[in-house]
N, C-alpha and C positions, 0 to 999 in steps of 0.2 A: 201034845197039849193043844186043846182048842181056844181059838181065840172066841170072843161071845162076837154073837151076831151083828150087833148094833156098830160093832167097830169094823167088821168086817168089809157090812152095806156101804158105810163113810167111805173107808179107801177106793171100795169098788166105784161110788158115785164118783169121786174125785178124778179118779184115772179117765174114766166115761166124760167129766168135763172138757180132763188137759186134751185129750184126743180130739173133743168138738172144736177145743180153740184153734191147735192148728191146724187144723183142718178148714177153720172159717177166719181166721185172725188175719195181721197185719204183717205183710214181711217184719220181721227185728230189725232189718238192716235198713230200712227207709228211711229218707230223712229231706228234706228240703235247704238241705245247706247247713253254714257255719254261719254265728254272726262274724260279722265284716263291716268294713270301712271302705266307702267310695268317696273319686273325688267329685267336689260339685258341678252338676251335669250330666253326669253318668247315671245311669239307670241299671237294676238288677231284675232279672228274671224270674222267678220263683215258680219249680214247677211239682203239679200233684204228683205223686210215687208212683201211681197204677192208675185202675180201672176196679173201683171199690161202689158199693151200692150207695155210698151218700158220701158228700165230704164239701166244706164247706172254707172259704177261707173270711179271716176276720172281719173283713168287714160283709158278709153274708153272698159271696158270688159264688159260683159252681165252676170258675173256668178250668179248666186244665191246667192254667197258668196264670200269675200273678206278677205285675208290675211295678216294681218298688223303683220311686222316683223322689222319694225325701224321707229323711232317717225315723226310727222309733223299732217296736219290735212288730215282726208279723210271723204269724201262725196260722194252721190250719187241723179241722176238724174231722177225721176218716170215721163212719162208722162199717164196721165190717158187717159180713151176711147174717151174722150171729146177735148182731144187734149190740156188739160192743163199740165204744166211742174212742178214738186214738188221737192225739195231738203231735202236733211237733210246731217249736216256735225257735225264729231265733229274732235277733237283735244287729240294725242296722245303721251305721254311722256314717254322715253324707258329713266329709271336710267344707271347712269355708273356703269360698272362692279365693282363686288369687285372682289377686287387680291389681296388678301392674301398673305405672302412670308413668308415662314419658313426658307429660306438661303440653302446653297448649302450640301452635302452631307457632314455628320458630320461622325466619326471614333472614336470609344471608346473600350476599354479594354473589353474582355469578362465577367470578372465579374464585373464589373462596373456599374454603371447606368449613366446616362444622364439626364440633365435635358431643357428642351425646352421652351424658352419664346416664345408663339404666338404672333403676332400682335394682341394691342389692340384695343379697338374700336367697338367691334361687340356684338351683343347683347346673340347669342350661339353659340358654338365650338363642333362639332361634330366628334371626333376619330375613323379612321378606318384600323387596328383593336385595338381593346381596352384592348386586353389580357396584361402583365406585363406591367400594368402602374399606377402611383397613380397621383393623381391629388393635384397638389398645393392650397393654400388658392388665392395665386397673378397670378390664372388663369394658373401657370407654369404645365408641365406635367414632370415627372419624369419618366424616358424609362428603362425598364429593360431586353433588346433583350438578347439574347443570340444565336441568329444566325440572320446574316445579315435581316433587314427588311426592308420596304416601309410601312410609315405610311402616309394616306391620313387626312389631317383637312377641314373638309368643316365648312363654320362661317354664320351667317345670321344677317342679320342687320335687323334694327327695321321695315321693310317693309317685312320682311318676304325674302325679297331676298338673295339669298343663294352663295357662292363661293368657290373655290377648289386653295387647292395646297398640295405638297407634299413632305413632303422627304426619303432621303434612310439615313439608321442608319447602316455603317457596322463596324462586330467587328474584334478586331483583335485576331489571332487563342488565346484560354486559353492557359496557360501557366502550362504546367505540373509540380509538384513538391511536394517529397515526402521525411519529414527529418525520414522517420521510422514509426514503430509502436511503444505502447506504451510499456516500459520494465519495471522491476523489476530488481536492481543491491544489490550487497553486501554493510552493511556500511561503510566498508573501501575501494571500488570498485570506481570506475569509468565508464563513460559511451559515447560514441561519436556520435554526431550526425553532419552529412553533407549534405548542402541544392543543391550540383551539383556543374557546373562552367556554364559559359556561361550569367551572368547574370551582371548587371551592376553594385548592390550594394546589398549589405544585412546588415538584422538590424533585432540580437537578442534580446528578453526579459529579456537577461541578459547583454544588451550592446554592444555585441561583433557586430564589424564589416566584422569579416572572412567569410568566405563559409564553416566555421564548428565549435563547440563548442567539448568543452570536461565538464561533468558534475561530480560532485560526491557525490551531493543532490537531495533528491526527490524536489518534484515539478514538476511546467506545463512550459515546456519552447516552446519557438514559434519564428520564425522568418519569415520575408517580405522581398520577393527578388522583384526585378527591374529590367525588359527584354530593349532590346532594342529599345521595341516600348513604354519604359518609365508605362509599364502598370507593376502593383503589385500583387500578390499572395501571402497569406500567410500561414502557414502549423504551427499545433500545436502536442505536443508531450508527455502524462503525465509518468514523472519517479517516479519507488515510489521505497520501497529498503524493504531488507530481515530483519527479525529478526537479532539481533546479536549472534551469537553461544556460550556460555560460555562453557568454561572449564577450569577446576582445579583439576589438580593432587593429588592424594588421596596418603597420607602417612607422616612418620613420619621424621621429616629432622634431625632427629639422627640416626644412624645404628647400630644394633647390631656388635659386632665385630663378625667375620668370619663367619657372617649370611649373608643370600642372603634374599635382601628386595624387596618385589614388589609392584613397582609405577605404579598406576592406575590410566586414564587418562580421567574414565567414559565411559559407554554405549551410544549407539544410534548415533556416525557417521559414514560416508562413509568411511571416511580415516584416517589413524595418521602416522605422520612422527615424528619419536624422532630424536635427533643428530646423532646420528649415523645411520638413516638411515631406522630404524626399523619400518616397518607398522604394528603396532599392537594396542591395548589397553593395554596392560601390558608391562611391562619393570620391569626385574630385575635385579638388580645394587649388586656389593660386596662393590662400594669404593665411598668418600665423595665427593663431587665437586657438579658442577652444571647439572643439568638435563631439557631440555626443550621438549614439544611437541607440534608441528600444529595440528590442528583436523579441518577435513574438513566436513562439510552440507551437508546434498539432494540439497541443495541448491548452491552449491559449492564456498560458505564464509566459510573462515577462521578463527580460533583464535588461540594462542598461550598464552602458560602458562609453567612457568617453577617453577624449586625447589632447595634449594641449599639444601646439604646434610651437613653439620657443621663439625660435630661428629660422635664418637663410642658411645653406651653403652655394659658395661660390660654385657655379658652374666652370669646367675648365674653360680654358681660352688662350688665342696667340699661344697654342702647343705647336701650330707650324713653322719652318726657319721662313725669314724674309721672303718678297718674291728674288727671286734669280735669275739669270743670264746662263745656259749651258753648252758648251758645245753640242753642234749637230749629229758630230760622230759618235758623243762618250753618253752612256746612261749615268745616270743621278740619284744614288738612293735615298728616298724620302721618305724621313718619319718623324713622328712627334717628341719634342724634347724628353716630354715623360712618360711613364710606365702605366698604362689605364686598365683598365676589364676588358671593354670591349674594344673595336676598333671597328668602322665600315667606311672604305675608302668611296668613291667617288665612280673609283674606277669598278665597285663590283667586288675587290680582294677586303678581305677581314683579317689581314695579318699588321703587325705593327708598323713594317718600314714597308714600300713596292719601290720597285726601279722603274724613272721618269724618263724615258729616249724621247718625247715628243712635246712639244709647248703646246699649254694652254693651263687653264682652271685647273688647279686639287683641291677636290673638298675633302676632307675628313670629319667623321662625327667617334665622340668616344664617349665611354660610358665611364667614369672618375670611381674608386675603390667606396666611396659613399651611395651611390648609384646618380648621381649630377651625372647629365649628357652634356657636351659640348661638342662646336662645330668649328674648325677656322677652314682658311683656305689660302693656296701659296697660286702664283701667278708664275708661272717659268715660260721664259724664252729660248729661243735657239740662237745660235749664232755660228758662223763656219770660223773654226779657228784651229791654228796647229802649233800646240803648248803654250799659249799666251796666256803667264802665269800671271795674274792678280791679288795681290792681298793690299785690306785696307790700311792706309796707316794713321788709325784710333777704330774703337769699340767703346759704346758703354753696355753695360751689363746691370741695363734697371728693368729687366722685364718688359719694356714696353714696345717688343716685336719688331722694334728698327737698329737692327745694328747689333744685339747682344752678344755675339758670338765673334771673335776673330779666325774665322776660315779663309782658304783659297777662295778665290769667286769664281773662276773660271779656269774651271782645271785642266782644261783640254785634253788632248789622247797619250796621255804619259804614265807610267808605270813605276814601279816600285817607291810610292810616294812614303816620306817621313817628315814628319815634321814636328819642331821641338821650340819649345820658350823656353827664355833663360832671365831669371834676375841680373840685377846689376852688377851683383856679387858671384856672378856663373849660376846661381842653383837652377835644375831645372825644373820647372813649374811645371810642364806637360809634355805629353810624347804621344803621339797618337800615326798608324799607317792607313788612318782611314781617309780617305780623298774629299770625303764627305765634314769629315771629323775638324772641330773648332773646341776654344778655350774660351770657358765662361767665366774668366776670369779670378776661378778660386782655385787652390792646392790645399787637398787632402779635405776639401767642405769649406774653408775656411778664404773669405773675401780678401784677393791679398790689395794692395793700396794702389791708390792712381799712382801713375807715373811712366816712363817709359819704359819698354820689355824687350830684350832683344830676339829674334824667331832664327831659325835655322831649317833650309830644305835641303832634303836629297832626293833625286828624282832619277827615271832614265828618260833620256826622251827618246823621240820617232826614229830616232835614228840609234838608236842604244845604248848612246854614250850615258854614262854616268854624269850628273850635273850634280851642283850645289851653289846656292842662291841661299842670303841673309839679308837681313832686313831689322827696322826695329818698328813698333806698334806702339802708340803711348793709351792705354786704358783709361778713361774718366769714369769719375763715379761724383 
């Protein structure tokens, strides 16, 4: 079957077209983008598809490329070799700015911090610069400048788009302030500390509201002063304190009579001041009353200690027997009635009793169990004699170094001496073999009565006989 001609010419033109178009047409695939959304500030590119015989973009330029810098729709016009006209548009949407405000220029204390609430809203917060600062849980940032600064915050919202602002943080000058370094005082001592003037208000750790403290305790004390520009500073100060010094006067607060005694105030200080003035460690005193002395430290703390002085004691005295007569030939043992500390004879020996073969002076000095010295002294003579016994008949026995004792006086060169008193009633009152040896008139400690005593001797004499001589002795008291 044929088709008629007029339809056949049609399709054949038709085909003859489609093959001119692409032949001469426009890539299908070209296109100069999607529309889009920037954020504010950002610019878009827009560039031509190819190398086409004409093409134009909307506002009539020929570039190769077009510049989209604020929203609305752009397009552009291709016409191909064939003389067909091609478009493509799209549609471009520029966000509003973010602006940010951190507010206007803020002023804080130099030691101080700050803290900044940003505006919320934005998805990240980018600090610059980021040195003394910590970051809050509620987005806050806490500033810790210490010289004037300009912190820049840039934020981004959830498009990635980003925005700027900034502030300046200045501080006001620090504030100088120094109550001391840390000391060492005595414990009876005091110590002061002052925080300047010029300040609005101060507030110790120990309440005081002065611009100074006076302390007399260890511990940490601190005060916060308040400048003009209401900004605070505070200064700490640790007091600690010395040992306390002891001392105590060494000695006895009774006095020998017409002994010079010395009060000892102890070794190892700087200084001593007694009452009257004396800087020493020793002080020696004749008379009773009171004595005091300060004694001062390396450390230069004090103490003080004093002594009252009460009393006398009696120095001993008359501890040696009468002066005496001795034979030439016999020795004499001489010693003091009583029992002392010390002893230093005359002669050089430091024992209690020495044996006297020669006439002249004995002195003795003794030191008394209280520490009283005393001095007496016995006067002996010689005489040539051969057993010419003497005893006196009476003694009193009052201490007063003439007579107290009833002994031999001169005992001369005889041996195996006894010798015995008797009451009236026989009892014997004393027995002694000491040649030396006398009754001071008591039995058993106990003062027996005046009256007369009968004595009884045994002797050997020079020739060996055995002798025996009695006598009686009348005691006054």
């Amino acid at each position: 079957m044929y088709k008629p001609l007029t339809v056949v010419m049609i399709t054949l033109l038709f085909a003859v077209c489609a093959n001119a178009q692409n032949a001469c047409g426009v890539d299908p695939a070209f296109t100069i983008g999607r529309d889009t959304t920037l954020c504010f500030g950002d610019s878009l590119i827009l560039r031509s598809p190819g190398k086409y015989a004409h093409h134009h973009w909307q506002d009539g330029s020929t570039n190769d490329s077009f510049v989209v810098k604020s929203g609305g729709y752009y397009f552009i016009h291709i016409t191909d070799t064939c003389g067909n006209i091609h478009s493509q548009i799209i549609h471009v949407v520029f966000r509003n700015p973010l602006t940010p405000n951190l507010g206007v220029t803020r002023i804080k204390c130099a030691n101080d911090s700050l803290t900044i609430m940003p505006p919320r809203g934005y998805k990240q917060y980018d600090w610059f610069p980021d040195y003394r600062m910590q970051r809050g849980e509620d987005e806050s940032i806490i500033l810790f400048p210490s010289v004037d600064t300009t912190y820049q915050l840039t934020v981004h919202d959830d498009a990635g788009c980003a925005g700027q602002t900034q502030i300046r943080i200045n501080n006001y000058p620090a504030t100088a302030i120094s109550i001391g370094n840390d000391t060492t005082i005595c414990p009876d001592g005091v110590a002061r500390f002052t925080a300047g003037t010029g300040f609005t208000s101060y507030s110790w750790s120990n309440g005081s509201k002065a611009n100074f403290i006076v302390v007399n305790e260890a511990g940490n004390y601190s005060v916060e002063v308040t400048d003009r520009n209401n900004c605070r500073v505070r200064d700490t100060i640790v007091v600690r304190t010395f040992p306390q010094p002891s001392v105590q006067i060494s000695g006895s607060t009774l006095l020998c009579r017409d002994q010079m005694q010395m009060l000892d105030a102890g070794a190892g200080f700087s200084d001593y001041l007694w009452q009257n003035g004396m800087h020493s460690e020793w002080y020696n005193i004749l008379d009773t009353g009171f004595y005091k002395v300060t004694v001062t430290d390396k450390n230069l703390c004090t103490a003080t200690d004093s002594i009252h002085i009460s009393g006398y004691l009696e120095s001993p005295k008359n501890f040696l027997p009468a002066d005496t007569t001795i034979c030439a030939n016999n020795g004499f043992l001489l010693q003091p009635d009583n029992v002392y500390l010390q002893y230093n004879w005359s002669t050089g020996e430091a024992t209690r009793s020495i044996e006297v073969k020669a006439a002249g002076s004995y002195t003795c000095t003794v030191l008394d169990w209280q520490g009283c010295p005393g001095t007496d002294t016995i006067h002996i003579e010689t005489r040539n004699c051969e057993s010419v016994l003497v005893f006196p008949n009476a003694f009193s026995p009052n201490q007063d170094g003439i007579n107290d004792v009833f002994r031999l006086k001169y005992p001369g060169s005889i041996s195996g001496f006894h010798l015995q008193i008797f009451s009236r009633l026989n009892q014997m009152l004393f027995d002694t073999s000491d040649l030396s040896g006398g009754w001071d008139g008591n039995y058993n400690g106990r003062p027996q009565p005046p009256g007369a005593y009968i004595w009884v001797l045994h002797y050997t004499d020079n020739n060996g006989k055995l002798q025996r001589m009695q006598g009686s002795v009348v005691l006054i008291r």
